[in-house]
Backbone as a chain_set.jsonl record, in Angstrom:
{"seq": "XXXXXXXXXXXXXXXXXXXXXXXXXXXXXXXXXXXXXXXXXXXXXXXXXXXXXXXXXXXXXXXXXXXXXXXXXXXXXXXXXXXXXXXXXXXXXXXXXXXXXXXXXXXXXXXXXXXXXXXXXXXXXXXXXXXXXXXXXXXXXXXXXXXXXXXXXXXXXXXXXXXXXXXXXXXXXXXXXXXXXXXXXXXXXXXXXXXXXXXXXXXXXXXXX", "coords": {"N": [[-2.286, -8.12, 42.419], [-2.999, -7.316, 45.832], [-4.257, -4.128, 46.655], [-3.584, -1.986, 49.45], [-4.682, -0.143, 52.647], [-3.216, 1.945, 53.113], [-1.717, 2.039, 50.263], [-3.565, 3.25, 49.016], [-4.471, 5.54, 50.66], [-2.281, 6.773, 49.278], [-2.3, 7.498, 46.638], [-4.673, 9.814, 46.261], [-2.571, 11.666, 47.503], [-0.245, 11.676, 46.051], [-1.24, 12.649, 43.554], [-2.053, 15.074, 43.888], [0.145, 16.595, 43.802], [2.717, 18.153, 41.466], [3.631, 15.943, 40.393], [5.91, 14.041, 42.289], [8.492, 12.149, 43.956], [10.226, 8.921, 44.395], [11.608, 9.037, 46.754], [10.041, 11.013, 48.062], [7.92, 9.838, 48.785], [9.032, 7.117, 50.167], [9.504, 9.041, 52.533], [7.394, 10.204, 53.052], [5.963, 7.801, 54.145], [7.498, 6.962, 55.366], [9.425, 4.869, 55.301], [12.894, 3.266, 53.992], [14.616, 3.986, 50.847], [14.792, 1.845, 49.172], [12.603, 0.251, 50.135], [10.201, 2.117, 49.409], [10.78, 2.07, 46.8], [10.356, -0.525, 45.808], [7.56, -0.903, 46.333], [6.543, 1.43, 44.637], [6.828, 0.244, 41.734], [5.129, -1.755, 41.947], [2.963, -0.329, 42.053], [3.122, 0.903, 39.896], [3.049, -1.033, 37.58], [0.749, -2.201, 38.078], [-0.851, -0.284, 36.906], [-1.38, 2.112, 38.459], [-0.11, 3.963, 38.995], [2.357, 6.421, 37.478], [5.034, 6.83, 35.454], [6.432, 9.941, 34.532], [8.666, 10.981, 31.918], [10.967, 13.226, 31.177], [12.39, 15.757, 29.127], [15.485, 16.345, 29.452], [15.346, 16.31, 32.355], [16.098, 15.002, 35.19], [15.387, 12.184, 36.553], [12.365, 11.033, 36.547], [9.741, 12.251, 37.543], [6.45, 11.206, 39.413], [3.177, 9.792, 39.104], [-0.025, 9.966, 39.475], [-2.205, 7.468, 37.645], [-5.322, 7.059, 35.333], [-7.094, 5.549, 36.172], [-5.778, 4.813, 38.605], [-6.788, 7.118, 40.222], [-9.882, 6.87, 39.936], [-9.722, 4.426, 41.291], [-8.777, 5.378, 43.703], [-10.964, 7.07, 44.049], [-10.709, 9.722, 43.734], [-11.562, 13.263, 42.692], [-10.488, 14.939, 41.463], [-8.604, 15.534, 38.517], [-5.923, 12.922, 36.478], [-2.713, 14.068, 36.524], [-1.29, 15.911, 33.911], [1.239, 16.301, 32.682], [4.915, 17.115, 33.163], [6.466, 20.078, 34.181], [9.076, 20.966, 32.715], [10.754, 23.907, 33.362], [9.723, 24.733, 36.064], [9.899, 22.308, 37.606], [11.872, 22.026, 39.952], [10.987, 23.956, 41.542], [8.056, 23.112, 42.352], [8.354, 20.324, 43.638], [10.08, 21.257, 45.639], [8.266, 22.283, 47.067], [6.616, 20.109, 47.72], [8.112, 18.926, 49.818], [8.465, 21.048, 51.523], [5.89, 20.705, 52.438], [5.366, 19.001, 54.996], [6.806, 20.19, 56.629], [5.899, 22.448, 56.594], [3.113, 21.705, 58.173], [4.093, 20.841, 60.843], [5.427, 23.113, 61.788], [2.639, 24.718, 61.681], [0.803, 23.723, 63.285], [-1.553, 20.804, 63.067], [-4.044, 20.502, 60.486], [-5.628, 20.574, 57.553], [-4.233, 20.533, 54.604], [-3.877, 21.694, 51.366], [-2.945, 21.542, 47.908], [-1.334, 23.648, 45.234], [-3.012, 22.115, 42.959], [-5.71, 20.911, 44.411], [-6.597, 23.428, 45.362], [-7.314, 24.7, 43.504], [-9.166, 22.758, 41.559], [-11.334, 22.578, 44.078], [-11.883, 25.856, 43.233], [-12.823, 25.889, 40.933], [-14.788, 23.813, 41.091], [-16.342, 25.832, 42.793], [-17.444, 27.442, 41.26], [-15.422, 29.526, 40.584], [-13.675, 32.09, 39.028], [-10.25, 31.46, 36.575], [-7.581, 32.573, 38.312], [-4.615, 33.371, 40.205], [-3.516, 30.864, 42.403], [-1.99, 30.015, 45.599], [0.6, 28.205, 46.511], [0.284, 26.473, 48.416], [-2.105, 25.928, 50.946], [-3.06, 26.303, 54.244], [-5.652, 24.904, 56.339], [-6.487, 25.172, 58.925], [-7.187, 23.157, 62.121], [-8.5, 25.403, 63.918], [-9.003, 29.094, 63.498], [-8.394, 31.243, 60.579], [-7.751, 30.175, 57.131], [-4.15, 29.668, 56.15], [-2.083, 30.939, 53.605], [0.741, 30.163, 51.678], [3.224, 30.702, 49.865], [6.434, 29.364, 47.667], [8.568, 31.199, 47.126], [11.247, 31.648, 44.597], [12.737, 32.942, 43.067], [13.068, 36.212, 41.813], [10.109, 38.011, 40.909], [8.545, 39.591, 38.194], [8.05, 43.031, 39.034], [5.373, 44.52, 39.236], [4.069, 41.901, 38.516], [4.684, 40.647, 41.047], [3.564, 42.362, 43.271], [0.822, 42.438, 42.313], [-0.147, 40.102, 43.257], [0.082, 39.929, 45.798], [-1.577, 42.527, 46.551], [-3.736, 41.077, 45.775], [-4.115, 39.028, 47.437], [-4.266, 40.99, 49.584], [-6.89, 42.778, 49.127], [-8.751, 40.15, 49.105], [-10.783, 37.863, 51.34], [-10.043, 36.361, 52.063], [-7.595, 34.392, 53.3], [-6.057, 34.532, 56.208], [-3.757, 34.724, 56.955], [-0.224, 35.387, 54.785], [2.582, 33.71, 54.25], [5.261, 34.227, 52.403], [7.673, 32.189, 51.086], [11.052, 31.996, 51.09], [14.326, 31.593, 49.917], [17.232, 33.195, 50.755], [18.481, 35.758, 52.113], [18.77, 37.95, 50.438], [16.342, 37.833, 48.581], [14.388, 37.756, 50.161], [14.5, 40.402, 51.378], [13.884, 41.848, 48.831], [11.078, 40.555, 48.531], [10.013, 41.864, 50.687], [9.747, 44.623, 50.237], [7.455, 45.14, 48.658], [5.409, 44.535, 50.76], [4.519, 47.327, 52.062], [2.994, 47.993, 54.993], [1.065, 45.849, 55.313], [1.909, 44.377, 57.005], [0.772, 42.51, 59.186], [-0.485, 41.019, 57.527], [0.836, 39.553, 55.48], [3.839, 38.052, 55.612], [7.636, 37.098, 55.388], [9.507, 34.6, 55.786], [12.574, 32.791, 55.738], [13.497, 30.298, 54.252], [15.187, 27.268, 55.861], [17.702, 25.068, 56.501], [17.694, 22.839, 58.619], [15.262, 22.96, 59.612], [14.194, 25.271, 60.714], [12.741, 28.636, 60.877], [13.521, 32.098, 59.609], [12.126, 34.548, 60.496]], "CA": [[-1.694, -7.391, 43.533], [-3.686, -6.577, 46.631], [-4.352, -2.773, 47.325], [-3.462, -1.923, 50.416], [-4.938, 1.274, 52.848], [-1.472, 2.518, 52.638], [-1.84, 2.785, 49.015], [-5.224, 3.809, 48.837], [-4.626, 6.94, 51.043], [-1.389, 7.403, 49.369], [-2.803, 7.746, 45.701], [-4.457, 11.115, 46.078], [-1.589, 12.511, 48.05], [0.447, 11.866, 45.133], [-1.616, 13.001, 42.719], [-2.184, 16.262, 44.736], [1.148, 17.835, 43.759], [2.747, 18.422, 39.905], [4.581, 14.965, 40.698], [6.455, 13.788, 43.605], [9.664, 11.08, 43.848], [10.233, 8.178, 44.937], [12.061, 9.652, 48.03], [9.136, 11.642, 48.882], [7.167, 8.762, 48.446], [9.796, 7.151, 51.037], [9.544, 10.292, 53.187], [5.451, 10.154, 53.789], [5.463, 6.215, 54.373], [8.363, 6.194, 57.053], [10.569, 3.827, 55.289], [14.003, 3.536, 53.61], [14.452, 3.917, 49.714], [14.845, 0.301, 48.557], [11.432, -0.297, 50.378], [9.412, 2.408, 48.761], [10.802, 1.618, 45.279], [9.561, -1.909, 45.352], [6.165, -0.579, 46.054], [6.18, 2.182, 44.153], [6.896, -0.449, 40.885], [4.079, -2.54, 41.93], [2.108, 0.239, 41.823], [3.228, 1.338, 38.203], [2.773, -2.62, 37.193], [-0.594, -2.667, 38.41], [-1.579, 0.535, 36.163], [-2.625, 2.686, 39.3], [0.949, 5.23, 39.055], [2.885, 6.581, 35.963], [6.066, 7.826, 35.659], [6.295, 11.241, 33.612], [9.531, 11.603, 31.004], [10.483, 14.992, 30.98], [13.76, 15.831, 28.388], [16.372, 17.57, 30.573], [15.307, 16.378, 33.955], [16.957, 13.594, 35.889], [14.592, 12.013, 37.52], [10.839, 10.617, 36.257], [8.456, 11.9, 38.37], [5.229, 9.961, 39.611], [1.765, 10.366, 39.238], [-1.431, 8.782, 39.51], [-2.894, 7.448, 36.591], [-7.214, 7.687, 35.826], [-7.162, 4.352, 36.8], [-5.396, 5.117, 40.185], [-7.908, 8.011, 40.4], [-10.85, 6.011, 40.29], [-10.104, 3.547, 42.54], [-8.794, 5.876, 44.967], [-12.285, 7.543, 44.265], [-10.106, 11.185, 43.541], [-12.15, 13.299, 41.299], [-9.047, 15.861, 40.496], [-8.109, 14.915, 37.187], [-4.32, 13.337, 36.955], [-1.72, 15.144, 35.898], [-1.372, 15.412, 32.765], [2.634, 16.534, 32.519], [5.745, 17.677, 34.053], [6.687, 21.417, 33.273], [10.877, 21.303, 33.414], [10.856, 24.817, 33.591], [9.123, 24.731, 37.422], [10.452, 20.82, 38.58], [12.741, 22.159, 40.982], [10.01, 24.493, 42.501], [7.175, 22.007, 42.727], [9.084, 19.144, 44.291], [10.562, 21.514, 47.076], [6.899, 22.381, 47.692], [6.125, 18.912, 48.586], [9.304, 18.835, 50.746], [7.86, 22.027, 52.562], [4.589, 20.353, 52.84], [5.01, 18.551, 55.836], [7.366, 21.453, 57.476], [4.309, 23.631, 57.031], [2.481, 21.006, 59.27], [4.682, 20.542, 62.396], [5.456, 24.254, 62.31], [1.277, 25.552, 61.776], [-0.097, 22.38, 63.542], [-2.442, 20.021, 62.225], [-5.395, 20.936, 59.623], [-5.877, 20.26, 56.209], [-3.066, 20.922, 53.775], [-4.098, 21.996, 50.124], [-2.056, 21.826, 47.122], [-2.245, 24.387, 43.649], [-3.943, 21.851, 41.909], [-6.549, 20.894, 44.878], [-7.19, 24.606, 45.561], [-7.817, 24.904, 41.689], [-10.417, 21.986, 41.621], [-12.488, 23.429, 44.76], [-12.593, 26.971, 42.884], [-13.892, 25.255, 39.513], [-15.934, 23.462, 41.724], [-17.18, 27.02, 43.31], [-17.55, 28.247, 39.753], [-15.025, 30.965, 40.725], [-12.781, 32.122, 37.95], [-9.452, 31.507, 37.415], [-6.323, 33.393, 38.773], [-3.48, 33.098, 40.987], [-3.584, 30.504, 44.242], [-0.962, 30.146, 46.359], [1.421, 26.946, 46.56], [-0.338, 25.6, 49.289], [-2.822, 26.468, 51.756], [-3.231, 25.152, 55.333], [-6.741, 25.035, 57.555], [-6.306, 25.021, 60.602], [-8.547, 22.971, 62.847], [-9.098, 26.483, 64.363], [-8.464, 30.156, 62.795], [-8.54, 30.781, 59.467], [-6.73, 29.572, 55.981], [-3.093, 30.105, 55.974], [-1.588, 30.484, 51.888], [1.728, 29.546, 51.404], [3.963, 30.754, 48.177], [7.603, 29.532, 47.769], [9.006, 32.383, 45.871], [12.596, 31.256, 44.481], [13.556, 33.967, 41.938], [12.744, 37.72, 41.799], [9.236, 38.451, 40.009], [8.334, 41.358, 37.754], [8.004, 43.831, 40.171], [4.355, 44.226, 38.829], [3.563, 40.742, 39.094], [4.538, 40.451, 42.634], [2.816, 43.388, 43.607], [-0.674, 42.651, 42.084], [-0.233, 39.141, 43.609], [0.101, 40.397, 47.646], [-2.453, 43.386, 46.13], [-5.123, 40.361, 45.749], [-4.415, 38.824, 48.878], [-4.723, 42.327, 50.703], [-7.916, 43.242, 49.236], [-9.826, 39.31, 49.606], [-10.717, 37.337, 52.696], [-9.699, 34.35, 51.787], [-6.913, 34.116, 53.823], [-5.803, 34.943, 57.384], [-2.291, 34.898, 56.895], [0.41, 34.348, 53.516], [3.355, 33.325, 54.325], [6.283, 34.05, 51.394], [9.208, 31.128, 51.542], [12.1, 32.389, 49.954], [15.685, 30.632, 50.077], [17.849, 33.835, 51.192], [18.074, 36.951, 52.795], [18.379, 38.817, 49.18], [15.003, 37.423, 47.987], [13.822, 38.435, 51.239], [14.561, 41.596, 51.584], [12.969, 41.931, 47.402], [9.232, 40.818, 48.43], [9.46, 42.769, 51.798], [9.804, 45.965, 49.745], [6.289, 45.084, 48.485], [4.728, 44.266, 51.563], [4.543, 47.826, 53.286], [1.737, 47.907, 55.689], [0.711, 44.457, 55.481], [2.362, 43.118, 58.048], [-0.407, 42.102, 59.757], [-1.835, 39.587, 56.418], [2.167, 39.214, 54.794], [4.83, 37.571, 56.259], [8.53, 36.88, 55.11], [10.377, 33.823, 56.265], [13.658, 32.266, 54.744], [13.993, 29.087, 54.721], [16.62, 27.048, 56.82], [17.689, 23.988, 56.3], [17.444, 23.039, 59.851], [13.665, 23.142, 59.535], [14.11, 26.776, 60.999], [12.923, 29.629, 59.351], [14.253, 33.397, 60.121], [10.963, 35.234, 60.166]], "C": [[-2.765, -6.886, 44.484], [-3.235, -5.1, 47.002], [-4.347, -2.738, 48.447], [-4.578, -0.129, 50.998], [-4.565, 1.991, 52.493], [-1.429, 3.186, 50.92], [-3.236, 3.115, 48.679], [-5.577, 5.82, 49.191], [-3.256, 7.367, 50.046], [-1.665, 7.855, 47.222], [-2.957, 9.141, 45.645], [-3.879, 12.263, 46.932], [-0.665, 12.553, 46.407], [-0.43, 12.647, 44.103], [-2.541, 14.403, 43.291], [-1.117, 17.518, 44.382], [1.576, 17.383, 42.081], [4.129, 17.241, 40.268], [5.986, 14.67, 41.633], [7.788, 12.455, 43.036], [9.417, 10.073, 44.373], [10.967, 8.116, 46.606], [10.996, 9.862, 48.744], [8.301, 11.154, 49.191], [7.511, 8.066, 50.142], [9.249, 7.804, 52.546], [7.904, 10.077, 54.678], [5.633, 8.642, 54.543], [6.615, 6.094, 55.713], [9.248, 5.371, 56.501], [11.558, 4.563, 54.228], [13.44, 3.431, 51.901], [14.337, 2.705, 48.731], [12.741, -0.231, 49.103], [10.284, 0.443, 49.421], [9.26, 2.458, 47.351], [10.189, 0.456, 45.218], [8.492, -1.696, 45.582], [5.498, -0.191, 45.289], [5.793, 1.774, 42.142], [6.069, -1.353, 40.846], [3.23, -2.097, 41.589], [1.969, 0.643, 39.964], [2.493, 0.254, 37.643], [1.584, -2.663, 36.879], [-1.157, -1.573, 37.533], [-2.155, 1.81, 37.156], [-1.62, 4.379, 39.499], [1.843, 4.753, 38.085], [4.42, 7.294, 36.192], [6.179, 9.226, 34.501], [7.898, 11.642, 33.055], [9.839, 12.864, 30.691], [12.303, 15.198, 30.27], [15.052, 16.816, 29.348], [16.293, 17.399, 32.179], [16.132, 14.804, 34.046], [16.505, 12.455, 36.162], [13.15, 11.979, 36.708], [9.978, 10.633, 37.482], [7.292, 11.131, 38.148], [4.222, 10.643, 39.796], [1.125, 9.824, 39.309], [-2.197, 8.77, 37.86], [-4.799, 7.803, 36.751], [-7.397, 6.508, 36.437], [-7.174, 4.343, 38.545], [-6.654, 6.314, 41.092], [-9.126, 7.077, 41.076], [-10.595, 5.049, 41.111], [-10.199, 4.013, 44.007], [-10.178, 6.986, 45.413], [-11.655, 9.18, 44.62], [-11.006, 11.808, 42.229], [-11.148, 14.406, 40.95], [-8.441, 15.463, 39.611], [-6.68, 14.513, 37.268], [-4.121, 14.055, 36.096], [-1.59, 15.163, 34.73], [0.107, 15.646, 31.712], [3.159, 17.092, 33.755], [6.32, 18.445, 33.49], [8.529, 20.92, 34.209], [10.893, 22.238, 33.699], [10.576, 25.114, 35.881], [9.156, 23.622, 38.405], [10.822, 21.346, 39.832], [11.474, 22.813, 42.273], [9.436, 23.697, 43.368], [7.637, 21.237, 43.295], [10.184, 20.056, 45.468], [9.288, 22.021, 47.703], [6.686, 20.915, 48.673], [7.18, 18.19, 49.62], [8.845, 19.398, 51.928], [6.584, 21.696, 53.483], [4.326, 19.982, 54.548], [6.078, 19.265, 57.408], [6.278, 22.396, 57.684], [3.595, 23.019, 58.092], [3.091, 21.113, 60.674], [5.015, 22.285, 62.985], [3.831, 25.421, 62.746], [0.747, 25.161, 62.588], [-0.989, 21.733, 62.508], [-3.705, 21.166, 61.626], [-5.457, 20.352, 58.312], [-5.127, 20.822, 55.202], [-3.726, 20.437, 52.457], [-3.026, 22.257, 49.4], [-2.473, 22.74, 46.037], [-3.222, 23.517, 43.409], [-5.275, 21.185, 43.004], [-7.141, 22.324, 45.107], [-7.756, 25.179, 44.392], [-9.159, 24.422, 41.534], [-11.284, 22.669, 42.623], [-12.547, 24.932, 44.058], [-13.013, 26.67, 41.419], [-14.793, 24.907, 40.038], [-17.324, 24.429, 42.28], [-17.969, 27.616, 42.321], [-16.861, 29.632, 39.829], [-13.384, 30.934, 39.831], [-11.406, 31.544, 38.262], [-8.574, 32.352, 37.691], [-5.266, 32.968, 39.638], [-3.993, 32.081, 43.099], [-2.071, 30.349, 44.755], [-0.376, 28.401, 46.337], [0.711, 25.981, 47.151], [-1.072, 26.443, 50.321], [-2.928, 25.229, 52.744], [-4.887, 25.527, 55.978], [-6.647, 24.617, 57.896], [-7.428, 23.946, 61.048], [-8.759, 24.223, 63.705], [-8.294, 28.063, 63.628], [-8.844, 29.72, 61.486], [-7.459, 30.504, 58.703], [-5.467, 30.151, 56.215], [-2.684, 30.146, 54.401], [0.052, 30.787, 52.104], [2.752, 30.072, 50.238], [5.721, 30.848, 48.796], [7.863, 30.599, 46.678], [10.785, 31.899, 46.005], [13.316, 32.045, 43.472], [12.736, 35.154, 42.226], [11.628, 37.891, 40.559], [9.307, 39.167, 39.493], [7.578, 41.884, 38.687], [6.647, 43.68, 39.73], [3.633, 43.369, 39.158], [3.496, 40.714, 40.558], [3.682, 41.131, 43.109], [1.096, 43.263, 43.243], [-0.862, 40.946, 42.661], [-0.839, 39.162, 45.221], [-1.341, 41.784, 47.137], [-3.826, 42.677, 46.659], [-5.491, 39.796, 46.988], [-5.215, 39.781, 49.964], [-6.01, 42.263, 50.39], [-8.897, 41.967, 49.116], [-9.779, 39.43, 50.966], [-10.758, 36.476, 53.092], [-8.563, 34.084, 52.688], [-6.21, 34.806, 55.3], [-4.246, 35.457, 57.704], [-1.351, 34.589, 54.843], [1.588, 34.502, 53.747], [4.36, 32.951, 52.923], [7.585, 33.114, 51.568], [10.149, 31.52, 50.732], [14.059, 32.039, 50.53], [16.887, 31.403, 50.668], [17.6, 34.872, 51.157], [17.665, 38.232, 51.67], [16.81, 38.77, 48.784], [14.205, 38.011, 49.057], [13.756, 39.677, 51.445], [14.08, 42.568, 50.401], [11.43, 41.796, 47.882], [9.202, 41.546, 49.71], [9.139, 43.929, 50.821], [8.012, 45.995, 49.373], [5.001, 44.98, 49.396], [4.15, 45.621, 52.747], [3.091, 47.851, 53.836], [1.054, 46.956, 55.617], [1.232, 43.565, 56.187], [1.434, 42.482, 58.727], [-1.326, 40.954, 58.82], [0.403, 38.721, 56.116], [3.295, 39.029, 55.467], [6.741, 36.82, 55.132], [9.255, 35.867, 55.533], [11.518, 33.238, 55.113], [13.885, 30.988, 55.566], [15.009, 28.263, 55.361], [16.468, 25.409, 56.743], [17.362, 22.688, 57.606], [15.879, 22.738, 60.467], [13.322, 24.12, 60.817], [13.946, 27.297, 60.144], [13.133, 30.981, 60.492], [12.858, 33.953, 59.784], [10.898, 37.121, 59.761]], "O": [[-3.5, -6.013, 44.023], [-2.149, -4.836, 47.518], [-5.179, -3.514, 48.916], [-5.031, 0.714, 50.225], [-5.051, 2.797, 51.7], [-1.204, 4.328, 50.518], [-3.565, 3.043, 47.495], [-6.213, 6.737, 48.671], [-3.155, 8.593, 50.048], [-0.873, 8.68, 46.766], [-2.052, 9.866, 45.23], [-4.363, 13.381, 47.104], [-0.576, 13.615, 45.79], [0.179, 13.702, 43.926], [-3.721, 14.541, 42.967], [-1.25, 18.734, 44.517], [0.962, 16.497, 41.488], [5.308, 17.577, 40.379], [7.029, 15.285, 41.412], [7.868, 12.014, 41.89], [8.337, 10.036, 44.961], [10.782, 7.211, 47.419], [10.754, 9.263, 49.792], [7.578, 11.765, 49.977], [6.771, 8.249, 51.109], [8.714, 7.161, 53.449], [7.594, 9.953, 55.863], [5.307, 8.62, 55.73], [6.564, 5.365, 56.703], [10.085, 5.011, 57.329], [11.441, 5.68, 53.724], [12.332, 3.004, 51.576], [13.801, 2.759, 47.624], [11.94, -0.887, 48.437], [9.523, -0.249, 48.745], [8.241, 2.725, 46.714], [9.288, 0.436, 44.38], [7.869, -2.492, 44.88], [4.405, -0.63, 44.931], [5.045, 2.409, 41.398], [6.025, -1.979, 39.787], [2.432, -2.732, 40.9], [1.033, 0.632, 39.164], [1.36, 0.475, 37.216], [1.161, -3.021, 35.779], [-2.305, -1.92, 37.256], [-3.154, 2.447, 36.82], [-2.042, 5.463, 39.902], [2.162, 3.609, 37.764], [4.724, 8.148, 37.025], [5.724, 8.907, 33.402], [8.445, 12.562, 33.662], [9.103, 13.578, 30.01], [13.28, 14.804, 30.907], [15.051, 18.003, 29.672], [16.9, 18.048, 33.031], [16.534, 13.941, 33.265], [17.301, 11.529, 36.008], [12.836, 13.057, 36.203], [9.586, 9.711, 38.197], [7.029, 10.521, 37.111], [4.117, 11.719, 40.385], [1.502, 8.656, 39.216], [-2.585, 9.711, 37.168], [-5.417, 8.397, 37.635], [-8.035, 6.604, 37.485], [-8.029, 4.054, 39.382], [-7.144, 6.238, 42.218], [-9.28, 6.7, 42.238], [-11.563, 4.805, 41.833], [-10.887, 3.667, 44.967], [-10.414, 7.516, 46.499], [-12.054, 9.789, 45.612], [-11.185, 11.245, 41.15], [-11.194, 14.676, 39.75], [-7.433, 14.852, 39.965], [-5.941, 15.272, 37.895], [-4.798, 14.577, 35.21], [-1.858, 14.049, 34.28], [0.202, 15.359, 30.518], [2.613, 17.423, 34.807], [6.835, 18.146, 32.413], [8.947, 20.707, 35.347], [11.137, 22.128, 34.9], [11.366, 25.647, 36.66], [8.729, 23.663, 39.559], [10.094, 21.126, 40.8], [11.183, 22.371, 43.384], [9.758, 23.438, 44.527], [6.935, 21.435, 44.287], [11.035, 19.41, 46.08], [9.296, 22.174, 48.925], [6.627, 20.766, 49.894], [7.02, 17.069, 50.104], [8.738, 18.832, 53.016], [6.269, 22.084, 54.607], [3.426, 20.463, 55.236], [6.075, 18.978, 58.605], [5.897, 22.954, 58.713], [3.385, 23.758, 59.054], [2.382, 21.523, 61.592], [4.912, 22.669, 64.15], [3.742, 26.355, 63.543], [-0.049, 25.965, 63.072], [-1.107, 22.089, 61.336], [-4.117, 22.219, 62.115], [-5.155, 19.162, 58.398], [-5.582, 21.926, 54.905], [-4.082, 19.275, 52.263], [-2.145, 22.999, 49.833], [-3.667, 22.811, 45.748], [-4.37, 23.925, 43.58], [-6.16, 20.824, 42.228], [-8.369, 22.344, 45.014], [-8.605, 26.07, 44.396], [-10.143, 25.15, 41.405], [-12.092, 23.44, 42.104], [-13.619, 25.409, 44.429], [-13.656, 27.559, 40.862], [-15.855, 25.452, 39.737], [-18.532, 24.194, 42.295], [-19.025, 28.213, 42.531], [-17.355, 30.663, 39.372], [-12.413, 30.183, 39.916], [-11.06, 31.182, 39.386], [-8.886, 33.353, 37.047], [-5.202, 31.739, 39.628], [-4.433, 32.419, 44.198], [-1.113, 30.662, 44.047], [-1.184, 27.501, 46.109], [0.48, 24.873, 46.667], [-0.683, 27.589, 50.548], [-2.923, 24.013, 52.558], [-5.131, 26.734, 55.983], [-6.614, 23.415, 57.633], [-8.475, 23.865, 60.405], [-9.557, 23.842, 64.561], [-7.109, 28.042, 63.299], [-9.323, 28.65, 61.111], [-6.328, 30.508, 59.189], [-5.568, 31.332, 56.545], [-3.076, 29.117, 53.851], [0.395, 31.76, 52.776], [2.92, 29.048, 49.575], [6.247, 31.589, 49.627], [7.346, 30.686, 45.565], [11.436, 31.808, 47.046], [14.453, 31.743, 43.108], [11.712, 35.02, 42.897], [12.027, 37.918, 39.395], [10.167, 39.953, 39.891], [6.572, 41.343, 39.148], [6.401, 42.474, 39.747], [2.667, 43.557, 39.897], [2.447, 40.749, 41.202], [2.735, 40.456, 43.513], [0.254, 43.926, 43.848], [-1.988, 40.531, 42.386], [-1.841, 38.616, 45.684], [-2.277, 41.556, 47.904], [-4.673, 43.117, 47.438], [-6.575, 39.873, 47.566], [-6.156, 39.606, 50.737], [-6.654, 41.683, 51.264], [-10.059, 42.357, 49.002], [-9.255, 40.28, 51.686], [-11.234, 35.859, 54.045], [-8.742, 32.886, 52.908], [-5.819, 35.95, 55.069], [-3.801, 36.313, 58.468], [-1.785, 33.844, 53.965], [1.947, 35.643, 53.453], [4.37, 31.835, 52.403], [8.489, 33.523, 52.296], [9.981, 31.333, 49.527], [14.638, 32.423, 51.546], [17.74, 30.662, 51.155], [16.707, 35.309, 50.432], [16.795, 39.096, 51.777], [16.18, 39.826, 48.724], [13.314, 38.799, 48.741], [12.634, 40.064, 51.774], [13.867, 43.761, 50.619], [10.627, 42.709, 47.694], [8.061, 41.972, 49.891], [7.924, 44.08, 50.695], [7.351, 46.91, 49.864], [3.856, 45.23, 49.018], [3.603, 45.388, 53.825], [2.123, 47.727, 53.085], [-0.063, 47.292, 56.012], [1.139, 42.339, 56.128], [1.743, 41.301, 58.574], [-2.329, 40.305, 59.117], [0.903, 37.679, 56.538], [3.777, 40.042, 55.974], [6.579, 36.048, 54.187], [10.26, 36.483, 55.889], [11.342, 33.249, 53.895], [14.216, 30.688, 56.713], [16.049, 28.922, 55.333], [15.458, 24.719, 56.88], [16.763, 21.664, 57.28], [15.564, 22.364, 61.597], [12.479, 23.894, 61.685], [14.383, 27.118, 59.007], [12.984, 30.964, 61.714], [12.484, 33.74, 58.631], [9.826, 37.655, 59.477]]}, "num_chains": 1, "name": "protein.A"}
């Protein structure tokens, strides 16, 4: 099978997020679903993407094997499972992904597990990153967290805490699915308006800010 660009760049996109579909697959490439399945099975074939079995889910997400790694010359380790517990999350992340783009503009869109690798890379411990992070080609980092259920108050709070007191980030932007959830991490946010932001998502690819 000849490797294409196409699949060359599209390797460590996939293997960027905690496994993606064949839709989303679809989605990135511009074409219909019959087209990016017959690719996406060439690719399996060839050894370069895996599908991941997960008991209770619907749906076998995709990943890049080490194989696929190495060729695509990715040094982020693949994946190495799919948590059922957090499917639903992760896979509306990489939905959001390219809503974060057209609404921030262009820059460089980071996923958890790339923002992970550059702070191993830094040698800086670990702890909590954010879903996704954008840089800008100008300004600084934006961070990202879909929040889809109500934290321990605690948690949330020492989460936006860490943000406040780095300077890692210019903005963080909370995504949360309705006005209830919304109106839960505001409570945490007082006097941070200025770093912490609230939007609810809209299907529409509006958000209510």
């Amino acid at each position: 099978m000849v490797v294409t660009e196409r699949d060359l760049e599209t390797l460590p996109w996939v293997n960027s997020w905690n496994g993606v579909t064949v839709d989303q697959i679809g989605v990135r490439w511009n074409v219909d679903f019959s087209t990016a399945a017959r690719r996406v099975r060439k690719l399996i074939d060839a050894g370069l993407l895996c599908r991941h079995y997960v008991n209770g889910l619907n749906v076998q997400p995709i990943a890049v094997t080490r194989l696929g790694c190495s060729l695509a010359g990715d040094g982020l380790e693949p994946l190495s499972g799919v948590r059922l517990a957090t499917w639903h999350h992760d896979s509306m992340v990489v939905d959001l992904a390219p809503r974060i783009v057209k609404r921030f503009g262009e820059g460089i869109l980071n996923s958890d597990r790339r923002i992970r690798q550059r702070r191993r890379q830094d040698g800086i411990k670990a702890g909590h990153v954010p879903d996704v992070e954008l840089i800008p080609r100008q300004g600084r980092r934006i961070a990202f967290e879909l929040e889809l259920s109500m934290k321990a108050p605690a948690r949330l709070q020492s989460i936006i805490d860490a943000y406040a007191s780095s300077n890692d980030y210019g903005a963080v932007y909370y995504l949360v699915p309705d006005a209830r959830l919304a109106r839960f991490v505001r409570r945490f946010t007082d006097g941070l308006d200025h770093l912490v932001r609230v939007a609810v998502i809209r299907s529409s690819d509006q958000q209510e800010a």
